[in-house]
C-alpha positions as CSV (number, residue, x, y, z in Angstrom):
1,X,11.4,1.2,15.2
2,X,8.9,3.5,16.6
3,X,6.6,6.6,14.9
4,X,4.4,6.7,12.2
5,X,4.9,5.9,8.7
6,X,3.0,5.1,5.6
7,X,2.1,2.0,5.0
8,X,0.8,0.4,1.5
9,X,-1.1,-3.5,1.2
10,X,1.4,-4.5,-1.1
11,X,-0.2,-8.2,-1.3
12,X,-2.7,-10.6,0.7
13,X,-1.1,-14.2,0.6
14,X,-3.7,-17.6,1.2
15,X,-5.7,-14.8,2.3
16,X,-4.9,-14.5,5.3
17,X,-1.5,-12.8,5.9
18,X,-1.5,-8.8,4.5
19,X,2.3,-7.7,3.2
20,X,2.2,-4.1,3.7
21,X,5.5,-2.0,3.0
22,X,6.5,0.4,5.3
23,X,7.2,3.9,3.8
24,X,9.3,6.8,5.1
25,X,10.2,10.3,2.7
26,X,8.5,8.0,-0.6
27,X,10.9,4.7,0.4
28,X,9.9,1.6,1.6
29,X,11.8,1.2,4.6
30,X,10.7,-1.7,6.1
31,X,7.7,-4.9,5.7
32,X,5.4,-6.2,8.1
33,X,2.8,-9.1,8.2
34,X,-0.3,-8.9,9.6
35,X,-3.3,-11.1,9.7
36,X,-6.0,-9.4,7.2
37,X,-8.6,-9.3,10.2
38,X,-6.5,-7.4,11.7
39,X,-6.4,-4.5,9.1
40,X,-9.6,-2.0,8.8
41,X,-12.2,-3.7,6.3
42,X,-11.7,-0.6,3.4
43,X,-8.1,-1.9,3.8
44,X,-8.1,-5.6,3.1
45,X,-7.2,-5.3,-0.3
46,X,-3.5,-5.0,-3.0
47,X,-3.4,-1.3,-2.8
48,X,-4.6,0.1,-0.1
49,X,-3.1,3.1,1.8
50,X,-2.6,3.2,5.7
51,X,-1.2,5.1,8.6
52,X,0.7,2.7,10.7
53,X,1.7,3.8,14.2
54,X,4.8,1.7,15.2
55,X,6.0,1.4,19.3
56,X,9.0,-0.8,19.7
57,X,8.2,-2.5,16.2
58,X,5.0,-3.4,16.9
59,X,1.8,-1.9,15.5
60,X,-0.1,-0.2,18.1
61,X,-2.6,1.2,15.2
62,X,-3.6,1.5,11.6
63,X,-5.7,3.7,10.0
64,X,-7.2,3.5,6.2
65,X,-6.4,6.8,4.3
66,X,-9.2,6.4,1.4
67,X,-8.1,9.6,-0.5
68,X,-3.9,8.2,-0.6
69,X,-5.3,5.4,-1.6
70,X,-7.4,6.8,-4.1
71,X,-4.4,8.9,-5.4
72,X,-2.0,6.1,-5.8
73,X,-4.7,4.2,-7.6
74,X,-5.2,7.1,-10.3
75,X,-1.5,7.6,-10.5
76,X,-0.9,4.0,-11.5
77,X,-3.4,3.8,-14.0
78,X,-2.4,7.1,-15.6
79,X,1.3,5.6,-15.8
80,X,-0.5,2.5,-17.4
81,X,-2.1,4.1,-19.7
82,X,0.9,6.2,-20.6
83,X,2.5,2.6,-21.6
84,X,0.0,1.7,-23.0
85,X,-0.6,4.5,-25.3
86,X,3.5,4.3,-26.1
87,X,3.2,0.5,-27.3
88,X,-0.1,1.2,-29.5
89,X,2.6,3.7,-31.1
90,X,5.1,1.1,-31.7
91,X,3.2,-1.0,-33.7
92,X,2.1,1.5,-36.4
């Protein structure tokens, strides 16, 4: 697997191993772990939005995208609150 693809901190486990989901066209394609040191500091958290350059299937680099991640974050609360909003509704 080789290129560059989107990748998203789906989870840090014992805090030390960072789940991040590979994404290609909007699909999660593929998962990797990596140690957390070895992701940039902004990045070492559930959430956060990278660009992961692949040769051979290893990672050669990742850089944090602050304003995906940013995005993503706004778009899931906005869907939360849409929820949210639809289940106050129900109990009227």
């Amino acid at each position: 697997m080789d290129g560059t693809y989107t990748g998203v901190v789906d989870r840090i486990e014992d805090g030390e191993i960072a789940v991040i989901l590979l994404e290609e066209n909007g699909q999660v394609i593929e998962q990797v772990d990596v140690p957390v040191g070895r992701l940039p500091e902004p990045a070492q958290t559930d959430g956060g939005v990278l660009s992961v350059m692949l040769e051979d299937g290893d990672i050669t680099s990742m850089e944090y995208r602050p304003d995906a991640t940013r995005d993503r974050r706004e778009s899931a609360q906005e869907k939360l609150d849409r929820l949210s909003e639809k289940l106050s509704d129900r109990e009227e």
